[in-house]
N, C-alpha and C positions, 0 to 999 in steps of 0.2 A: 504494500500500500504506500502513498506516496504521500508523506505528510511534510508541514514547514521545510522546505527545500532555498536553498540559497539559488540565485540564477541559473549556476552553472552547473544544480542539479538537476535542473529542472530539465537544461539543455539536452543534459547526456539522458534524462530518464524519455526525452521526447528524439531522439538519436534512436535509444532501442525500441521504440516503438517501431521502426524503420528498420531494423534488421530482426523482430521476431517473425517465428512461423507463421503464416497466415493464420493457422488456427488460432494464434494466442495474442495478436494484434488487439483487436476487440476487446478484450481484459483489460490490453492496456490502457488502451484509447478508453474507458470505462474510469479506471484507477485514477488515470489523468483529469477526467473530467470531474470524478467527485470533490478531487482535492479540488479544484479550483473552484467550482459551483459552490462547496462550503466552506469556502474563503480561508484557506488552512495555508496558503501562503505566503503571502504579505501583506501588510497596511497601506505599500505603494500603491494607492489609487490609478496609476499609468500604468505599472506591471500586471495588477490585477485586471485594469481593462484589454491590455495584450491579452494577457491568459483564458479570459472569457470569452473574447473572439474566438483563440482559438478554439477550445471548446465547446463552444457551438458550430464552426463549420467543423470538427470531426466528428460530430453527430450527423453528419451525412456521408459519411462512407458508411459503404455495402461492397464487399466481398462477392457476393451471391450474384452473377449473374441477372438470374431471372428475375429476383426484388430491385434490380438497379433497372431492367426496362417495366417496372411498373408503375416507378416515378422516378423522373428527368431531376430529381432535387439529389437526386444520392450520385456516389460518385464511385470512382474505382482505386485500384493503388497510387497510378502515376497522378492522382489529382491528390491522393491524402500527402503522398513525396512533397510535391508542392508547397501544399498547407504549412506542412509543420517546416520546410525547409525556411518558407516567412516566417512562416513564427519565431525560428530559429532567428532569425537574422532583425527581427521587430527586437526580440527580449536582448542580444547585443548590444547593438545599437543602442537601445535605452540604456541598457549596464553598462558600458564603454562612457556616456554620458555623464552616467549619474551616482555613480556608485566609485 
């Protein structure tokens, strides 16, 4: 589970999101979202707004094929790559800034 995380854990824990099994992707993407949804990271109002972003668009990856042509809102690997690859590069940036 992924609780109070300093940036660059946050990095490396959304990093292996990007190299697990397909099967165990989703757990994590799950882990990641809880911590952020209940606020278990920081008081940084701009980090926490990053993290929530993120968090809402990886609630639309879908793995499955045939759940992703039922609705045009979910997406595939090389779009979750993406996501978290900004995220990656938003939570930086802000850290390199501010911290």
């Amino acid at each position: 589970m992924v609780e109070r995380l300093r940036p660059t854990e946050i990095i490396y824990f959304l990093k292996q999101i990007l190299t697990e099994k397909e099967s165990e992707k989703k757990a994590h993407i799950i882990a990641f979202q809880k911590g952020v949804f209940n606020n278990e990271y920081f008081k940084d109002e701009r980090l926490n707004e990053i993290l929530n972003e993120l968090a809402y668009d990886l609630d639309f990856y879908e793995p499955n094929d045939e759940w992703r042509e039922e609705d045009v809102s979910f997406y595939s690997e090389p779009r979750l790559r993406e996501l978290i690859n900004e995220g990656i590069k938003k939570i930086e940036g802000y850290t390199n800034n501010t911290y």
